[in-house]
N, C-alpha and C positions, 0 to 999 in steps of 0.2 A: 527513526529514533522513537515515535510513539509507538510504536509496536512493540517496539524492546523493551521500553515502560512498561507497557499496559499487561504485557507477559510477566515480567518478572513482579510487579505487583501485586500477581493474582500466584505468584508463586511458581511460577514457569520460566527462568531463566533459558533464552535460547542458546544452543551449543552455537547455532550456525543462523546468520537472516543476510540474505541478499537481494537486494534489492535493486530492480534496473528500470527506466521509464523514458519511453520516446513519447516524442511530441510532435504533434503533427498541426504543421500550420498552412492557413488559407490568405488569401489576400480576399479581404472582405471593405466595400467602402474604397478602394487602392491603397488600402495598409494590410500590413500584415497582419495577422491575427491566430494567436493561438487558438485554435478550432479543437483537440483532441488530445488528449492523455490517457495515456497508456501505462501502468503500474504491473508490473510483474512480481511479485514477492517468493520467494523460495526461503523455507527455514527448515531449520533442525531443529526441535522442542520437544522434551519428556513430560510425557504425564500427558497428552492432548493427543486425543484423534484431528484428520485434516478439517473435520466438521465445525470443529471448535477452533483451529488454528484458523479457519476462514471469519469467522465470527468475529475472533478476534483484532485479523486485519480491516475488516468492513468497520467498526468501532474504533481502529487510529482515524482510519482514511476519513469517517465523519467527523472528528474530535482535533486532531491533529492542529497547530496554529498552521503550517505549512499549505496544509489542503485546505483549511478553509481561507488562506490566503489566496487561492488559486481558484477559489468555488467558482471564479466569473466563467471557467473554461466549460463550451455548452456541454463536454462530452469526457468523464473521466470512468476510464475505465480499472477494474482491479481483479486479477486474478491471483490468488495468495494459491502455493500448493505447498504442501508437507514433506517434507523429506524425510528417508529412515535415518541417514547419519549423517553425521558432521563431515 
């Protein structure tokens, strides 16, 4: 949902955002332990090349209450890509 914000704030209402994330955990200490996140994002957005729509995801994903609620995870990954249509 920051994404969706930070887009349409800036005047970019997306047609399409989907977003999916696995999590990968360790037994660290003999607890489990989130070790890795993994953020996939796919959007539909006018007016923006993928360069800008990456931009944009990298700036929820630091800003976000969500992800910085998660910041303790050593390893968060994010790959935003552009789609042509909805």
């Amino acid at each position: 949902m920051a994404l969706a914000g930070k887009l349409a704030s800036a005047g970019h209402s997306p047609d399409l955002l989907r977003t999916n994330a696995t999590v990968h955990l360790r037994t660290h200490d003999g607890s489990i332990t989130l070790a890795r996140l993994e953020i996939e994002t796919e959007g539909s957005v006018k007016g923006i090349d993928e360069q800008q729509f990456v931009r944009y995801a990298e700036d929820a994903k630091a800003t976000c209450p969500v992800a910085r609620a998660l910041s303790g995870i050593p390893e968060i990954v994010l790959k935003a890509t552009l789609t042509e249509g909805a």
